[in-house]
C-alpha positions, -999 to +999 in steps of 0.1 A: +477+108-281+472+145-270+432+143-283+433+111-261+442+128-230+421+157-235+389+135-241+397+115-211+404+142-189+372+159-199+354+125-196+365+129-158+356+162-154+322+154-164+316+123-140+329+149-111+293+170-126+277+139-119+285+145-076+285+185-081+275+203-111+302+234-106+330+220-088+346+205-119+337+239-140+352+260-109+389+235-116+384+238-150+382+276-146+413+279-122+437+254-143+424+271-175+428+311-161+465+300-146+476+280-181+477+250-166+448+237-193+444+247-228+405+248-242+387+245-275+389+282-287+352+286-288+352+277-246+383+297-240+360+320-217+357+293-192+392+305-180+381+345-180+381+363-144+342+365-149+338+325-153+362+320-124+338+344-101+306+332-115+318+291-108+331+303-078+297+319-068+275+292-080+299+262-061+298+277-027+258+278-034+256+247-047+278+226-016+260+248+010+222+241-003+232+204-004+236+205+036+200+216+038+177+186+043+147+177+016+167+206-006+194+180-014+163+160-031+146+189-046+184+197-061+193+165-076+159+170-099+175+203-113+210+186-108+206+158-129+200+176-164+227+209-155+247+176-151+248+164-181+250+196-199+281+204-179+296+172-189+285+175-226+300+210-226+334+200-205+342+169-229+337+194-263+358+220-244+387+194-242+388+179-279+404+200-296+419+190-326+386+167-341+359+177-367+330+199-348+308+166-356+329+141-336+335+165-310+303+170-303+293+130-306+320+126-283+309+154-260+269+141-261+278+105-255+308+102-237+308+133-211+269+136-212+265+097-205+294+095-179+277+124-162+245+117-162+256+078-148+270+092-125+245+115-112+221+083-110+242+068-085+243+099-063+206+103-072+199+064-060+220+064-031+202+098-020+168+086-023+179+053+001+197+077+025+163+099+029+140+069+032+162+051+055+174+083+077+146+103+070+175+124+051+194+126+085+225+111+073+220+130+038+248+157+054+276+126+054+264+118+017+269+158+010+300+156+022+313+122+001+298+135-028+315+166-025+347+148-020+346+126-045+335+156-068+369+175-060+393+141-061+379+136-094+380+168-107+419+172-094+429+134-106+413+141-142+434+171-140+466+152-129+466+121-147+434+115-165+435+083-175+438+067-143+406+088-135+391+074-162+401+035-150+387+046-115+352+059-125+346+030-153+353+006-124+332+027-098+305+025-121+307-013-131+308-017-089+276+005-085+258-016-116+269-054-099+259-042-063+226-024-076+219-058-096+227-079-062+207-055-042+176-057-064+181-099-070+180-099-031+149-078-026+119-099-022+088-099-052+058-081-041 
């Protein structure tokens, strides 16, 4: 049951990469550094003083260059494969107790894929933001993105597998409405 909760909560971790790559490594950090989360021994330095600063450096980079229009587009290109990285590396820091080979399957398919879905979304929903605003409403997506980057993070934290319920039926909501939307959208 333990290697359950541990591969869900890092599976919820790594959808909260998909809105912001460092926010979930920043709680990771802090919950790891105060005891709050134990890690694989081998990603034990995520909870050091230097990973808390360095997370802590790169997040406050990260939100802030999100509010600056046309960035925001130019970061989601660089975003989208630190995403899936981070995920990939969150889920193998949270199973423990597996062989290296099914940790790392795990890690690749399930924190990787969750990730990297998720980022897609953001990606998608950006890009009809820009064209539709001419990226002036980006700053409220920014802001949602980085909300629902933090409530994931802290609910995977909390009680993972009701994170994991909520993103699997956020994403099976985003998949039917992206469906409808492109089923509506006249042939050209």
């Amino acid at each position: 049951m333990e290697t359950i909760l541990s591969l869900c909560v890092g599976i919820g971790l790594s959808a909260a990469c998909g809105f912001r790559v460092f926010v979930p490594l920043l709680m990771m950090s802090i919950a790891s550094y105060s005891g709050h989360l134990s890690l694989s021994p081998s990603f034990e330095w995520i909870g050091s003083p230097a990973a808390l600063i360095a997370f802590s450096v790169a997040t406050a980079l990260e939100i802030g260059a999100y509010y600056i229009p046309w960035v925001d587009n130019f970061l989601d290109t660089v975003a989208t494969p630190a995403a899936i990285v981070a995920g990939t590396m969150i889920t193998a820091s949270m199973v423990t107790e597996v062989s290296p080979f099914l940790r790392w399957t795990l890690a690749v398919i399930a924190g990787g894929g969750v990730a990297a879905l998720v980022q897609a979304a953001t990606v998608a929903l950006r890009g009809v933001s820009t064209a539709s605003t001419g990226g002036l409403a980006n700053p409220v997506f920014a802001t949602a993105e980085l909300g629902g980057s933090v409530f994931t993070s802290m609910l995977s934290l909390i009680l993972p597998l009701l994170a994991v319920g909520l993103i699997a039926a956020g994403l099976v909501l985003f998949v039917r409405k992206s469906s409808q939307f492109k089923a509506q959208k006249p042939a050209v």
